[in-house]
N, C-alpha and C positions, 0 to 999 in steps of 0.2 A: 550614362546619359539619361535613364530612367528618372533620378531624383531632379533635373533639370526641367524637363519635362513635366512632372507631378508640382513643382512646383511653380510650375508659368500657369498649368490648371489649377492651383490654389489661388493664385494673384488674379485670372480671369475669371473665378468664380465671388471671390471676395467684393473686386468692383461691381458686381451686379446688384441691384437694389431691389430687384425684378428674381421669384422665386418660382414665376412660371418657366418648367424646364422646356417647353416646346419652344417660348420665345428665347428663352438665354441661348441654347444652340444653333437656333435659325439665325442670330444675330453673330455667332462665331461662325459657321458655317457662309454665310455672304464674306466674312474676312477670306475665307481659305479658296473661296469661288470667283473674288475679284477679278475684273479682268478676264472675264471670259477662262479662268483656269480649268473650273468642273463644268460638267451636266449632269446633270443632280433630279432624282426625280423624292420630293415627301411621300411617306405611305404614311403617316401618322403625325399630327405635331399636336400636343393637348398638354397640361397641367404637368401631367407625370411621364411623356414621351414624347421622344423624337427620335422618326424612324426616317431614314430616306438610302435610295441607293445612290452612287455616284456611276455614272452612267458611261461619262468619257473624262480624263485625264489629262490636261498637260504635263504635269511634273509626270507620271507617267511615258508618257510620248519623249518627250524631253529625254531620260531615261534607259529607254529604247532606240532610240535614235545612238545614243554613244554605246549601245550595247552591252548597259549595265542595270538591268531593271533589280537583281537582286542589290545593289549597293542605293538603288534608288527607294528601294523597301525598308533598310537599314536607315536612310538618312530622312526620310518624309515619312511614312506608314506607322514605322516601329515609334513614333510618337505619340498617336493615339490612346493607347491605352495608359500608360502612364500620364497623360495627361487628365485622362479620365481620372483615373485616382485621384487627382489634387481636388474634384468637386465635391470629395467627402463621399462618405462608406453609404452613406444613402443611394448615389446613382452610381447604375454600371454601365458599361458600354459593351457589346456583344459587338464582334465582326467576325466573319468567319470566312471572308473570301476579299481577296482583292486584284485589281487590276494590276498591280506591280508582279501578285506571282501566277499570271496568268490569266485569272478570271475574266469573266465579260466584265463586271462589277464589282463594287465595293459594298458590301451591306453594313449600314451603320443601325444601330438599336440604343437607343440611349433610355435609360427605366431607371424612375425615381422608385426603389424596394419599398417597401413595406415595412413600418420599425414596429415590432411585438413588443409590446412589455410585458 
């Protein structure tokens, strides 16, 4: 499901016309927040990042409520990073904690690298 994924984040990064990564994420981030789904707090949104935590969860809740947060991790979470990939080798996405496998939160870190010639 990886390559499915990497490549929804190559189609949503291609449509962007906009190379500020703090707005291109705050702009996919309001998709996945619709509808009251997250609470979301920015620690950072500039040129080269976008940092924020997710604070409360429905697909989470949701998830827990049927007593299934690891298949809930598997089918929403585990999407993340391979999406990240599709934005190209410049930007990464760090998370190292999420609400699906216990955490209070999810830390998102999004960092446009640095290209050395």
């Amino acid at each position: 499901m990886g390559d499915i994924y990497r490549r929804y984040g190559e189609e949503f990064w291609r449509t962007k016309s906009e190379r500020n990564l703090g707005k291109i994420m705050a702009s996919g981030l309001a998709t996945f927040a619709r509808e009251n789904a997250l609470d979301y707090r920015v620690i950072e949104q500039s040129q080269d990042a976008f940092e924020f935590d997710v604070t409360g969860c429905r697909y989470a809740e949701f998830y827990r409520e049927l007593g299934e947060l690891e298949l809930g991790f598997l089918l929403v979470c585990s999407a993340d990073l391979p999406m990240a990939e599709g934005f190209g080798p410049d930007i990464k996405l760090t998370r190292t904690q999420t609400i699906m496998q216990g955490a209070s939160s999810c830390d998102f870190r999004y960092k446009r690298l640095k290209v050395t010639e």
